[in-house]
C-alpha positions in Angstrom: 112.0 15.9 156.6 113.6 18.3 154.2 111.1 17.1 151.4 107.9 17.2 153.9 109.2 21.1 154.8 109.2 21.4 151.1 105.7 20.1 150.1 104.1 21.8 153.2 105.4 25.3 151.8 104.2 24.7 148.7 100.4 23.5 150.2 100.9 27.3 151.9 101.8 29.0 149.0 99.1 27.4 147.2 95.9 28.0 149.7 96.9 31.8 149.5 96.9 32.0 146.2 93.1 30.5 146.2 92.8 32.8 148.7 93.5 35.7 146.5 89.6 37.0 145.0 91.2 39.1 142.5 93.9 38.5 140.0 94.1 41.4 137.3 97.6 43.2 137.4 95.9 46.3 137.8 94.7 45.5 140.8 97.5 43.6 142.5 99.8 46.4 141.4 101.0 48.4 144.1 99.6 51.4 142.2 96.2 50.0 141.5 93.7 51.4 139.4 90.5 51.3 142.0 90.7 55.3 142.2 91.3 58.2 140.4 95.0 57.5 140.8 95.1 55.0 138.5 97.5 55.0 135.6 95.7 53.1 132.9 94.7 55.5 130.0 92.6 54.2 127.5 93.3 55.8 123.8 92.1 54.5 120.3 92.5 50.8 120.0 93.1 50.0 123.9 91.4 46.4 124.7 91.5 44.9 128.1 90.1 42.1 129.9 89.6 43.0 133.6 87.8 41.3 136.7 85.6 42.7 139.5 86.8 40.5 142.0 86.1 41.4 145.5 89.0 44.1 147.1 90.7 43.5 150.8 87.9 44.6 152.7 85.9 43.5 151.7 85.1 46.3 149.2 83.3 45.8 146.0 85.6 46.5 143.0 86.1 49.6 141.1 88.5 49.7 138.3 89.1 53.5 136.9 90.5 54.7 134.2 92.0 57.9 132.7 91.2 59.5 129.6 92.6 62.1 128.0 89.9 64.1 125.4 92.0 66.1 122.9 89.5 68.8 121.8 87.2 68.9 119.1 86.7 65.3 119.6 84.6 62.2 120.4 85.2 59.4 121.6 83.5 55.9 122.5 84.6 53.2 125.4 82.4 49.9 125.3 82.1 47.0 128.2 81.6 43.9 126.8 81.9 40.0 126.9 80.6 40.0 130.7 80.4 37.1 132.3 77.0 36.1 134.1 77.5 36.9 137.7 78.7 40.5 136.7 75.0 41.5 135.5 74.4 45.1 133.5 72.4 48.5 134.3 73.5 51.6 133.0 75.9 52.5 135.8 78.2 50.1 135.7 80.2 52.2 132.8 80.2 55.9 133.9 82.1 59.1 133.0 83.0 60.7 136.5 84.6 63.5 137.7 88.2 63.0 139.9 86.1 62.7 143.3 83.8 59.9 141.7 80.6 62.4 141.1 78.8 61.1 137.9 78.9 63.4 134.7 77.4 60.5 132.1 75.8 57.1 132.6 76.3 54.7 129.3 74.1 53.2 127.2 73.0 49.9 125.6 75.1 49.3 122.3 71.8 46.8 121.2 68.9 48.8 122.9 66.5 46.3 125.3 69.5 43.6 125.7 71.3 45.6 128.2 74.5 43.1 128.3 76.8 45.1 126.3 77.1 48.7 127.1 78.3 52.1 125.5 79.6 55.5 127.0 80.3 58.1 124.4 81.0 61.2 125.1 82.1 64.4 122.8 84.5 67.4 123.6 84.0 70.7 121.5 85.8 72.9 123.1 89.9 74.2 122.3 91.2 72.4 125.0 92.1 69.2 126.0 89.7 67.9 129.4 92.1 65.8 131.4 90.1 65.8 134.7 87.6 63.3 133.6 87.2 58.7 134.2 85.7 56.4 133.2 84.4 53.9 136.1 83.9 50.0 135.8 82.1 48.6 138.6 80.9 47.9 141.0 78.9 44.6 139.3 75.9 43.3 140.3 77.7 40.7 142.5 79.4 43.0 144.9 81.4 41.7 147.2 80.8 37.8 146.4 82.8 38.7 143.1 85.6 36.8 142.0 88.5 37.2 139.5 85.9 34.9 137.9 84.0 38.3 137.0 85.2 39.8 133.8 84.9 42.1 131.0 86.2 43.2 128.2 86.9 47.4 127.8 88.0 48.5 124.6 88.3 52.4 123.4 87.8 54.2 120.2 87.8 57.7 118.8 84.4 58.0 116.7 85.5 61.8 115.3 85.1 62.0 111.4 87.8 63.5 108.8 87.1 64.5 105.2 90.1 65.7 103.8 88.8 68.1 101.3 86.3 70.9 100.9 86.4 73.4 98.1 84.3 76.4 97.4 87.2 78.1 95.4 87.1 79.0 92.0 83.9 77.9 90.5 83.5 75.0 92.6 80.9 74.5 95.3 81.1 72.1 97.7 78.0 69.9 99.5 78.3 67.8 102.7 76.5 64.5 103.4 75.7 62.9 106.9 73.4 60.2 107.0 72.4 58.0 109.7 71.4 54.9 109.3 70.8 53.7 112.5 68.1 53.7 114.9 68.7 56.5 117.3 69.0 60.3 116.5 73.1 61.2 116.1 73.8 64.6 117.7 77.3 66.0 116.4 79.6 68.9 115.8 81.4 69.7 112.0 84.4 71.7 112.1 85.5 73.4 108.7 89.1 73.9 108.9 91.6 75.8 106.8 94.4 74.5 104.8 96.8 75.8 107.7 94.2 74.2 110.1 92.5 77.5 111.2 89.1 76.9 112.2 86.8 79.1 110.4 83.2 77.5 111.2 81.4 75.3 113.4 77.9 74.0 112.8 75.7 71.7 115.1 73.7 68.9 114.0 70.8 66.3 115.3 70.0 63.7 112.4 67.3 61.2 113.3 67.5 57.9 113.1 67.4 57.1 108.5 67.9 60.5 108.0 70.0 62.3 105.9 71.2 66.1 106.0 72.5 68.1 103.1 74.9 71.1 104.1 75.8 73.5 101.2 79.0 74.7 102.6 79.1 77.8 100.7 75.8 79.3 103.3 78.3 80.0 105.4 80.1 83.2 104.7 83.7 82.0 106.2 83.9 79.0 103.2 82.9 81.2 101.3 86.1 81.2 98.4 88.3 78.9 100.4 88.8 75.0 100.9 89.8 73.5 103.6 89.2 70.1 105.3 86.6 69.0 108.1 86.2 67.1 111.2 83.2 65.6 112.5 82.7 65.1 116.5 79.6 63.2 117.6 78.0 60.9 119.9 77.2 57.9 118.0 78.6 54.6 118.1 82.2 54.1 116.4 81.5 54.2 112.7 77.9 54.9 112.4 77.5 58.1 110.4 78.2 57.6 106.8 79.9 61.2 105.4 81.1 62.7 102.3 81.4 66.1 100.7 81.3 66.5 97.1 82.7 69.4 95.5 80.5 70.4 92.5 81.7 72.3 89.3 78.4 73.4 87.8 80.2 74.4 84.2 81.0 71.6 83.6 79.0 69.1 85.8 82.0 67.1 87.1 81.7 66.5 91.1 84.7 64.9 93.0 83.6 63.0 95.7 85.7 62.6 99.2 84.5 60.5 101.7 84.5 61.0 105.2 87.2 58.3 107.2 87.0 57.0 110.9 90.7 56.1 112.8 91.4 52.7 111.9 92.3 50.4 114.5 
């Protein structure tokens, strides 16, 4: 009887686990991440796999997540590795505000696939914004999802360094940004001071091939100084190739710094 009481329990304990339509922690956590109250934060180098399996309810699945944009900044968080019954349009990774309004819809990373997609997004202010998510869900199977339904989220910051400019002395210094993908590249370059003063700001659009030549010393704040430079834009995680090179026209000798990404 004991062993019949036994197996019975376990039959129970096992029909409610099938029973269960979702099984990521997030969700099952007692502080769950289907709101703005979540506490997943994605930063650079955050990789997840999630489902979209369907919520008590039933409620199609939302999972939400906080990110924190330190200013002058970009930064780029990609869905991928979805599995079929979780489908793809443009809002299934969003930028929202705290009450769910949308600021930015993402966009194919292969353009006319739609499988995989992008949201990149690019913060030029001083400050840090803190009152923004991003928004998985919900997929195209609602609420006949299962924990079957996954994807794959992972974060990156796309801004640029280059540690060196120099238009002191009788050095001059050039910048290079080149894009070599298909799309125009819309970004931000910060010249900053040794001490990290910012002393100019210039705006850029480079369409898709081209290339842009900035002679730093047009700008009457480099003029005499060096300094170092940050690049915040709204292309894909390493898709702008950048370098200064810092020209000494006595001599003809030009030292050449490249522009670096965060590694992972």
């Amino acid at each position: 009887m004991r062993w019949m009481r036994w197996t019975v329990s376990v039959m129970l304990c096992i029909v409610a686990l099938a029973a269960i339509p979702y099984a990521d922690v997030w969700d099952v956590a007692s502080d769950s991440d289907d709101t703005s109250g979540t506490d997943n934060e994605l930063i650079h180098g955050t990789s997840q796999i999630h489902d979209l399996g369907v919520r008590p309810g039933p409620v199609a699945d939302e999972d939400w997540y906080r990110v924190g944009q330190k200013r002058q900044t970009s930064f780029e968080v990609v869905v991928d590795s979805t599995t079929g019954d979780v489908g793809f349009n443009t809002s299934l990774l969003q930028l929202v505000t705290a009450a769910g309004a949308l600021i930015q819809n993402s966009v194919s990373t292969t353009p006319g696939l739609d499988y995989s997609h992008s949201l990149r997004f690019v913060n030029t202010t001083a400050s840090t914004v803190s009152d923004q998510y991003v928004r998985v869900g919900p997929a195209n199977c609602g609420t006949a999802c299962s924990s079957s339904d996954q994807y794959h989220i992972r974060a990156r910051e796309t801004t640029i360094s280059v540690a060196r400019f120099n238009n002191a002395g009788s050095q001059v210094t050039v910048l290079l940004l080149q894009n070599p993908t298909d799309v125009t590249i819309s970004g931000t370059v910060f010249f900053w001071s040794t001490l990290g003063v910012l002393l100019q700001t210039q705006a850029h659009a480079i369409p898709p091939k081209a290339l842009h030549v900035v002679n730093t010393t047009g700008f009457v704040p480099l003029q005499g100084v060096g300094g170092s430079i940050t690049i915040a834009h709204n292309g894909p995680y390493g898709s702008l190739n950048v370098k200064s090179v810092a020209l000494e026209p006595s001599t003809g000798f030009s030292f050449d710094t490249p522009g670096v990404y965060r590694v992972n």
